[in-house]
N, C-alpha and C positions, 0 to 999 in steps of 0.2 A: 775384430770383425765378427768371428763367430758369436761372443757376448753379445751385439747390438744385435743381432741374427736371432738367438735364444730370447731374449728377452721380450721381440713383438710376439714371436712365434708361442711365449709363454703368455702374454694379455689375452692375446687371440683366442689361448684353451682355456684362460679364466672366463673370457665373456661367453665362448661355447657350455660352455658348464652351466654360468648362471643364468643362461637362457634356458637352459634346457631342465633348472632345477624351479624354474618362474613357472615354467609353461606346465611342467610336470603339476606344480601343485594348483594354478589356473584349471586343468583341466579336469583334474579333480571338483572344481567347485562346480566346473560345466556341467560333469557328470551330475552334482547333487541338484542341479537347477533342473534339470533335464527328469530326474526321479519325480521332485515335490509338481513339476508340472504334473507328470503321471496320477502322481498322490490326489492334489485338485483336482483333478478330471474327472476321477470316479468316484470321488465324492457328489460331485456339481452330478452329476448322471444319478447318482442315489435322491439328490436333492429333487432333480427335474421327476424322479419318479414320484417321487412326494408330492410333488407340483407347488412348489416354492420357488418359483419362479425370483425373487427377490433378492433370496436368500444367492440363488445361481449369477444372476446377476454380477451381486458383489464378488464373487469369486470368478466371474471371469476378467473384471477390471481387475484383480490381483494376477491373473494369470498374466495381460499385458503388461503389466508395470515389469513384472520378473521377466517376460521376456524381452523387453530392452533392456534389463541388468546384462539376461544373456547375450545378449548382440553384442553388450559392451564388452563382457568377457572377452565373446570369439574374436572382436577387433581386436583387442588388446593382445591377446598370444598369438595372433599372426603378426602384429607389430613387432613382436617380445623375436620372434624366429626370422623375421626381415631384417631388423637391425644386424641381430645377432650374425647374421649369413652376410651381411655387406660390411660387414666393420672390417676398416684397415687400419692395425696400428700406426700412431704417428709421433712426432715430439708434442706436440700442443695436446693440451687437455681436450676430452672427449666429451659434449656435454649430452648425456644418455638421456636425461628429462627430455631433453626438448628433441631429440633424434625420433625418442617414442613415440610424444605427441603429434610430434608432423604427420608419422606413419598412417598414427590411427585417425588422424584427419583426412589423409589419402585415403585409407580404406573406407573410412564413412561415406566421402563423395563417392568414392566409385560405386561402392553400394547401391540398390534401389529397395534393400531392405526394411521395413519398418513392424514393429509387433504384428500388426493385421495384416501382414503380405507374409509372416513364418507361416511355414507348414504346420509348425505346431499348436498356434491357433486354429490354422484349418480343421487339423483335427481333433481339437476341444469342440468346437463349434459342433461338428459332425456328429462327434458324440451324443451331447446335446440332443441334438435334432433327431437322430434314431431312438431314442429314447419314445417319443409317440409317433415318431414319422419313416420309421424303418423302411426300406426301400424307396422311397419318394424324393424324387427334389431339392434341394435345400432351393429357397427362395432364392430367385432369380438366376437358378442355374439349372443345365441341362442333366438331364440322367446319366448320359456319357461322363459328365464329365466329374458325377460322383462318382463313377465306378473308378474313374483316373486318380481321382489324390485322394482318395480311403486305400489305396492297393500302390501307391506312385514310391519310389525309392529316391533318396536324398541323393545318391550317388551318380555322378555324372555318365562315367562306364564303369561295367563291371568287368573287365579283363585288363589287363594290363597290356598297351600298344607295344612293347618291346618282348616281353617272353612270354604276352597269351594265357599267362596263370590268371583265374576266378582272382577279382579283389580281394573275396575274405581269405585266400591261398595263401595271399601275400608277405615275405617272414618282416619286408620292413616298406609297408607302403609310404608311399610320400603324396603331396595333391600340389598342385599350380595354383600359388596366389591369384594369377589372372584369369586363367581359364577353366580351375578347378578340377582336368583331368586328372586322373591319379595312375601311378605307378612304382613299380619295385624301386626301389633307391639305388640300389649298387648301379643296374642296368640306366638309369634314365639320367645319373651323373656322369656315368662314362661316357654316353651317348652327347651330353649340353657339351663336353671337354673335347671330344673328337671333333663335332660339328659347328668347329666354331670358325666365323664369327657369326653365325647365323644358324644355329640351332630350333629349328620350329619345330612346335610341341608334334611330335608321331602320330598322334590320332590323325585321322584319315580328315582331311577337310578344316582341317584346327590351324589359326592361322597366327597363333600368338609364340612369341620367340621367346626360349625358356631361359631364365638366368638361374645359376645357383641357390643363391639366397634369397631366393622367390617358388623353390619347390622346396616345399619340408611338410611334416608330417604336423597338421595344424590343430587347434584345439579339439576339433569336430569329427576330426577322420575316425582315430578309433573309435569312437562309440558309434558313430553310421555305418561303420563296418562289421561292430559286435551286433547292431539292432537287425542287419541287412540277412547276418549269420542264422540270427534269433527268428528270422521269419521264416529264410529258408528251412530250417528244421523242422518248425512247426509247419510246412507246408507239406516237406515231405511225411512229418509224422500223418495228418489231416488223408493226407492222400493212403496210406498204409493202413488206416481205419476204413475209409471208404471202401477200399478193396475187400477188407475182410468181411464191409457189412453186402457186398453185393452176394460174397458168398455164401454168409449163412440164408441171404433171402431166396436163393437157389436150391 
């Protein structure tokens, strides 16, 4: 009994493992997709000041094409981290190809993502357009609602609904395949374990009911939590200049 006991209980911590050794090196490439879009952009910004209009062009179809690689990425190591969280060892062979696939077909539908709906074309475009049109409009849209996604955060909340800690505080956040709030992992597993069978996400007004192997730490989390970090600082730095320039104007 205990052998047949050890031996799921051992599959289990090899496919934990090789999930978590898939997603490690996936989100590495997230990371490098997520740079060369940077890279593009102020290139295409250098170009637009040229006024090579042509030349920006083709660089922003290359931008879209890379970013449906990356969509495909981010489907794929949320697939890599759902499977891996709902697998139960059994006698019968496992067949992980097709487990995968289903996943990231689920996640595609649920999706209403497409290249021209990422933020991160919003803000290549934006770029772009401040280049001769700095403070103005971008065509067919209101002022408000530049000021909204040139300044808007990927991050659903920034506090953690169970212990109140800042996201970027976080020592191990996790995010909700479905609903995308995020929170500390120790606190939000113990929480799905206690409140079962009906565990609904703790955010105030959130109405999706959490499973295990549907909160985990996704391709996207940490680097929207290191960019999140990276703005914060630079705001507070921005703000520590200003103050010293009202000074010396005094």
């Amino acid at each position: 009994m205990a052998a047949s006991t050890s031996r799921p209980s051992a599959a289990a911590s090899r496919i934990a493992t090789a999930a978590a050794n898939v997603s490690s090196e996936n989100q590495s490439l997230i990371a490098e997709i997520r740079k060369a879009l940077g890279i593009i952009k102020s290139v295409a910004v250098d170009l637009e000041r040229e006024e090579k209009s042509e030349n920006v062009k083709q660089l922003e179809d290359a931008v879209l094409k890379l970013l449906d690689t990356y969509d495909g990425c981010v489907r794929f190591s949320e697939a890599v981290q759902i499977v891996s969280g709902d697998y139960q060892p059994s006698d019968q062979p496992t067949d992980f190809k097709k487990l995968l696939e289903n996943e990231v077909a689920k996640l595609k539908s649920a999706s209403l993502s497409m290249p021209k709906t990422n933020p991160l074309y919003r803000q290549f475009k934006e770029a772009i357009w401040n280049v001769h049109h700095a403070g103005q409009p971008m065509p067919g849209e209101e002022q408000e609602e530049v000021v909204m996604t040139s300044t808007q955060c990927n991050l659903l909340n920034i506090t953690c609904p169970l212990t109140g800690k800042p996201v970027i505080e976080l020592t191990n956040p996790v995010r909700c395949v479905d609903c995308k709030h995020i929170y500390e992992k120790d606190p939000i597993m113990h929480y799905i374990r206690t409140m079962k069978p009906q565990p609904r996400c703790p955010v105030a007004g959130c109405p999706k009911i959490l499973q295990v192997g549907r909160v985990v730490c996704d391709a996207l989390l940490p680097i929207e939590i290191e960019e999140m970090r990276s703005t914060e600082t630079a705001a507070v730095h921005s703000t520590i200049v200003e103050d010293f320039t009202e000074v010396d104007d005094e």
